[in-house]
N, C-alpha and C positions, 0 to 999 in steps of 0.2 A: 504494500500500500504506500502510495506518494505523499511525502509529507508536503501539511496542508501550505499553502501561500498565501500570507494576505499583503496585497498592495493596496497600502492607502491611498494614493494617486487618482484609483478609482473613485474614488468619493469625493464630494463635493463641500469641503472645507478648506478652513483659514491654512490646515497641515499644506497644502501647496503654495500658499503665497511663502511659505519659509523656504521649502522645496527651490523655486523660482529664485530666492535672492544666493541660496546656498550655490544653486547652478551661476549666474551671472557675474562673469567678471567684472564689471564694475563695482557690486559690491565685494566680491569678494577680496579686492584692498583694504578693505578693514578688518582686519583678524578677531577684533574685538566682539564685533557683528556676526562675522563667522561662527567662531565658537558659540554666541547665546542663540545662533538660530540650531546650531548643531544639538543643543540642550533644548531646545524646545522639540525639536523633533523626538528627542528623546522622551522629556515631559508627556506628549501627544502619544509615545507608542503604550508609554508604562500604563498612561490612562486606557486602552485601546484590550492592553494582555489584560489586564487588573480585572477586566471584565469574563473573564475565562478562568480564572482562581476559585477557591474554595472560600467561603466565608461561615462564619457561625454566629448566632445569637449572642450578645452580652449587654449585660442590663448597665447603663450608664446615670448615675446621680447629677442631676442638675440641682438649681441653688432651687427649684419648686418643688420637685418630682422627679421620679425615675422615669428612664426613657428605653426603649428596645430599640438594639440598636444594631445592623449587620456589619462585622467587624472581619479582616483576614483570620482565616485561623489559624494559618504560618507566612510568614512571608517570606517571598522568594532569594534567592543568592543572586546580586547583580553580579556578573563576569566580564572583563573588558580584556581586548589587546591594545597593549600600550604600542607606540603615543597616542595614536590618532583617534581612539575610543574612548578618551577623555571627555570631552565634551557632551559628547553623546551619553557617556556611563553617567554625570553628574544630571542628567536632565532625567535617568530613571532614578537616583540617589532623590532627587527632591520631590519626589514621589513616593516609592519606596523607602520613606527616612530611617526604618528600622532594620532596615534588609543588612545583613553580612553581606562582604563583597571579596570580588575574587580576582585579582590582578595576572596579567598571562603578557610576559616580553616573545614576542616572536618579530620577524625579518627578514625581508628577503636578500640572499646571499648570490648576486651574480658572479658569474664566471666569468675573467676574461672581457667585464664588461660587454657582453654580447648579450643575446633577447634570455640564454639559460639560465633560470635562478633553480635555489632551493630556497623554501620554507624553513628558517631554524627557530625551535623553541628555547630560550636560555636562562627563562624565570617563570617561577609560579609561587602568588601569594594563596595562600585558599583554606575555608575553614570546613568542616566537613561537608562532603556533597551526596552523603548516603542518603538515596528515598528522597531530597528535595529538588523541588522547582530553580533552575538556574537559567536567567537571563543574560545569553552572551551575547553582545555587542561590540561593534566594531562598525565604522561609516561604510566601509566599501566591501561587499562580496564580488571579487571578481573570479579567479578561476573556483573559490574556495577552498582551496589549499590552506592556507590560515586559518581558516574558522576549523576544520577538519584537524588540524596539527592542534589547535588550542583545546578543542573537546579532549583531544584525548591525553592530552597532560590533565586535563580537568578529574581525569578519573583514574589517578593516582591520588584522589581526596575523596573515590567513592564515586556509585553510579544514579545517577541522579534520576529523579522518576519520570521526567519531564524537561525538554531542553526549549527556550525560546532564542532564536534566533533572530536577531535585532541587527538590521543595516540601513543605511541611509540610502546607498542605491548599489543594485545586485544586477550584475550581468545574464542572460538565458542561462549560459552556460556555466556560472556559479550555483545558480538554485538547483540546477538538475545535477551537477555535481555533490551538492547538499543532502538532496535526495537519495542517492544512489548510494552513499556511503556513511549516512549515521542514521540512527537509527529513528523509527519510523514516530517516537515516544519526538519527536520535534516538530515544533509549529516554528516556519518561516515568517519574519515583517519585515516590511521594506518599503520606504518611502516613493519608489520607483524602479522599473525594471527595465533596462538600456538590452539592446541586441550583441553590442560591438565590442570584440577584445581589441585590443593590441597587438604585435608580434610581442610587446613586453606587458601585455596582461592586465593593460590599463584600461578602465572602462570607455566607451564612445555612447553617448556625450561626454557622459559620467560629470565631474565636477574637476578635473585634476588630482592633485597630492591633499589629500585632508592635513596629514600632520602639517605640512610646511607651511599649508592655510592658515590652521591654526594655532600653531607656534614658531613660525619661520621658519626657514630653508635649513638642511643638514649636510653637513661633510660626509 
């Protein structure tokens, strides 16, 4: 069975006027702008998954009377690949304000400078991941090699029950790679779904380099 896909693009809200400034390079010379639209979309998906969670009754004291009230009954583990998932991870953090969170360095490692890379993993922060909901995040799915190398450093902390998949814009050929190779317990989001790689694996339109967008350029 195909894991499910939800593009928000399809629907008709404010989530693409952020969409549209994150794409356009005019604004995207303000890095400051960048990153808060990159946290809003994120803000927008957490409200989006939030609605697919488990919730339970809890009786809440106001200064008059008690109130019924539906509450999470666990909250999920935010996940991010650093850098570029930064912005993005804090827009489900201010959401999710109680969630544990789980930090993951990977890289692509070319060859020779030429279109050949590898995916390397070389850090993981993580608190346990057994039987919970983990939302990983990162702006760009393009071949999804990264998101596929980061799951599974994820589960040297435990097999989680349920994987959300959070990008800002995913290539065809990302999502069916997504598909094809983790496991079926994962719901895809994604702000938008571009057709075009690169010979070097960059989305078309896509948006460019997120990290460099929104932390400047690296050596």
């Amino acid at each position: 069975m195909s894991n499910k896909v939800n593009d928000l693009s399809q629907q008709h809200s404010v989530f693409n006027q952020y969409m549209a400034e994150i794409r356009d390079v005019t604004v995207q010379t303000d890095s400051m702008r960048f990153r808060r639209n990159l946290e809003r979309v994120g803000e927008i998906m957490a409200y989006e998954i939030s609605k697919t969670l488990v919730y339970e009754q809890r009786t809440v004291s106001t200064p008059l009377a008690d109130s019924e009230c539906k509450v999470l009954a666990s909250q999920p583990v935010l996940a991010t690949i650093l850098r570029a998932g930064l912005p993005l991870h804090q827009g489900f953090l201010n959401y999710f304000d109680r969630a544990e969170n789980t930090f993951v360095s990977a890289y692509r490692l070319h060859h020779n400078d030429d279109d050949d890379f590898d995916v390397e993993v070389e850090y993981l922060a993580s608190p346990d991941l057994e039987g919970k909901t983990v939302i990983l995040c990162d702006p760009m799915l393009a071949t999804g090699s990264s998101m596929l190398l980061a799951y599974r450093a994820l589960l040297e902390r435990g097999t989680p029950r349920h994987i959300h998949v959070a990008t800002v814009i995913a290539s065809e050929q990302g999502i069916r790679f997504v598909q094809q190779n983790m496991p079926t317990e994962t719901t895809i989001w994604t702000g938008a779904v571009d057709k075009e790689l690169t010979s070097r694996s960059y989305i078309v339109p896509g948006l460019g380099d997120a990290g460099d967008l929104a932390y400047g350029s690296k050596q």
